[in-house]
C-alpha positions in Angstrom: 107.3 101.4 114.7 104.3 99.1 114.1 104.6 95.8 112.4 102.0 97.2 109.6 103.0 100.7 110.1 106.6 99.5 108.3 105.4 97.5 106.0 103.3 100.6 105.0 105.7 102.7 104.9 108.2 101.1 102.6 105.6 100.1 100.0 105.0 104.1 99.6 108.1 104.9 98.6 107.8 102.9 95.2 105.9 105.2 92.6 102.0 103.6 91.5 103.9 103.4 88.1 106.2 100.1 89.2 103.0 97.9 90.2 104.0 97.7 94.0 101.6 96.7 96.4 101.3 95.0 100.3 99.7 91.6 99.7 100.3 87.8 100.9 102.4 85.6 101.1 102.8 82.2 103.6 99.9 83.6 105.0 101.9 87.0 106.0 101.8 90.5 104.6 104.6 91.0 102.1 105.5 93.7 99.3 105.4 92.2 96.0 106.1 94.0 92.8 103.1 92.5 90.8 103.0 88.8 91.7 106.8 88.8 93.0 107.2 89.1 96.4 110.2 90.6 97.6 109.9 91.8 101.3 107.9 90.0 103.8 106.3 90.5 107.5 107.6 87.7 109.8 107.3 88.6 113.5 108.7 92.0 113.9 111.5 91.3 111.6 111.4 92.0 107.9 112.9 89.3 105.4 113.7 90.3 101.7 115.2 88.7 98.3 118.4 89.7 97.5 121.3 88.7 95.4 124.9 88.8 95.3 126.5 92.0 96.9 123.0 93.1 98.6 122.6 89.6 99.7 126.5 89.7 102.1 125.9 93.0 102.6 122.5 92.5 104.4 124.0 88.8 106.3 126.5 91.8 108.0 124.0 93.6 110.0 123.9 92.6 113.4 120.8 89.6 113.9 120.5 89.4 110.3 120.2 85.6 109.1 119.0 82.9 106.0 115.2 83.4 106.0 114.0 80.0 107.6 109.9 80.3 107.7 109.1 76.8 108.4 112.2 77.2 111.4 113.3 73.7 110.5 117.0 74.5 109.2 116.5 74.7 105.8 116.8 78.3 104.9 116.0 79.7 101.7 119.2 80.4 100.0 117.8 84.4 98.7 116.5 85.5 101.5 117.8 87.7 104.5 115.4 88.0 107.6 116.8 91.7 109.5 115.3 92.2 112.6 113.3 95.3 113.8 116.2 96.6 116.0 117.9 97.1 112.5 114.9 98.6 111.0 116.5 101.4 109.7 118.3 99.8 107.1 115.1 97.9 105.9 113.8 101.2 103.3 117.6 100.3 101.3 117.0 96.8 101.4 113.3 96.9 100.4 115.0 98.8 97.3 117.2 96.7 96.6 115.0 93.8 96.6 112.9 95.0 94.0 115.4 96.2 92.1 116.3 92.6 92.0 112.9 91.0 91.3 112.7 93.5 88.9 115.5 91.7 86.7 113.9 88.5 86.7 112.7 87.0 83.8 108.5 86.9 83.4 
């Protein structure tokens, strides 16, 4: 699947109604949820903010890791990069990142 192609994809299966839309972030195409970003483009891979259960659960897929965009070893803590060989489990992931974003304070 195409880099923009995925991206694409997962942002139409959120309904118009929840403010969900491709924009950019780091200078990449990400998914926010009106100015939260939650999934974002890097390489091939996908990275997205989770918490708690969502967060371990998406560290056990295979290549999964911290999301590290400068690549300098300092990860940021909420964020799980899953490559594209795993790329079927990003469409749950994209959901529950905004699921989480969604409970954020404004």
């Amino acid at each position: 699947m195409a880099d923009m192609d995925a991206l694409d994809g997962l942002v139409t299966q959120f309904s118009p109604e929840r403010g969900v839309a491709r924009g950019k972030w780091f200078g990449k195409p990400c998914i926010k949820a009106g100015d939260r970003v939650f999934v974002v483009l890097w390489g091939r891979d996908l990275a997205f903010k989770l918490e708690g259960a969502a967060h371990a659960e998406a560290l056990q897929i295979p290549g999964a890791h911290l999301f590290d965009p400068r690549g300098k070893g300092s990860p940021m803590q909420v964020w799980v990069q899953i490559p594209a060989s795993e790329s079927a489990a990003w469409q749950r992931f994209a959901d529950l990142a905004y699921q989480y974003v969604a409970t954020l304070p404004s």
